[in-house]
N, C-alpha and C positions, 0 to 999 in steps of 0.2 A: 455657807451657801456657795455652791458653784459660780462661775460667770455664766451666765445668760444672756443670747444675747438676739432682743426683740426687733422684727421687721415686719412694715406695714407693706402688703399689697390691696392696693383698688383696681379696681374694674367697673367705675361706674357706682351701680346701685347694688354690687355686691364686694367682700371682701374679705380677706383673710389678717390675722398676724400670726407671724410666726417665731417661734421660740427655738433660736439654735444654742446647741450645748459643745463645748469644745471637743472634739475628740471621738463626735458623733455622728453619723448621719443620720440621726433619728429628728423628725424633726413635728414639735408640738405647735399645733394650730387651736385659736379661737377664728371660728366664721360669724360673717354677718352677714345681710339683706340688708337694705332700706326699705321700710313699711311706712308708711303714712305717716313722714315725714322724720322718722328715728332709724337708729338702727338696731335692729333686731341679730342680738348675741344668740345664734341659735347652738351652735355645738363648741365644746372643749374637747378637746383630742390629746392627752398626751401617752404616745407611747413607752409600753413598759420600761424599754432598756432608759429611759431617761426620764423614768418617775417617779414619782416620791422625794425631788426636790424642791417641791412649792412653785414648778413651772406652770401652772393651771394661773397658780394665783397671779405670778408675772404675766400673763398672757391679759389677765381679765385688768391689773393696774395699766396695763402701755391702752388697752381700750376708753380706761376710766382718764385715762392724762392726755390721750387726746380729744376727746370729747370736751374737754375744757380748754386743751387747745384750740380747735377748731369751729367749736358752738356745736357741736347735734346731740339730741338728747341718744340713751338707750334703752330698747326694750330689753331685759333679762326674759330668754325664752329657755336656755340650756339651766338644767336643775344646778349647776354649779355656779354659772351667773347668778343664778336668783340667789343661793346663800350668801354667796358673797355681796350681794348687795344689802341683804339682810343684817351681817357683820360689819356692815360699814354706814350708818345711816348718813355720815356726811356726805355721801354721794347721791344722796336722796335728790339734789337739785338736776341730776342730768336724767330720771327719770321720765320716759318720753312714752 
């Protein structure tokens, strides 16, 4: 697997992470909102030239590790979040 390499932006009650690839300017995003009191994963974004290297899934682990970093649960609204949380049921406690 490539280097990846994951950054958190906030803005409050919405936010991004993003997935940079060395050698790229293509750059893969998971979004979120804050909903009633979680944050809501709504889209996974990676574009073509830099995909098909499990960069979705690194977007939705740097989501899942800070949310235990920092306490907020997540709502999986993007159909890729939802799998992935389905394939990982130990994450089942940050469901919010």
């Amino acid at each position: 697997m490539e280097q990846v390499t994951i950054t958190r932006h906030d803005s409050g009650k919405a936010g991004e992470y993003h997935a940079h690839v060395p050698g790229s300017s293509a750059i893969g995003r998971l979004t979120w909102v804050e909903r009633d009191g979680a944050r809501a994963a709504e889209h996974t974004l990676v574009p073509k030239e830099i995909g098909g290297r499990g960069i979705a899934g690194k977007l939705v682990e740097a989501m899942v590790a800070d949310a235990r970093e920092n306490g907020f649960k997540v709502r999986p609204v993007c159909s890729y979040v939802v799998k992935a949380f389905e394939k990982h049921p130990e994450w089942g406690d940050l469901l919010g």
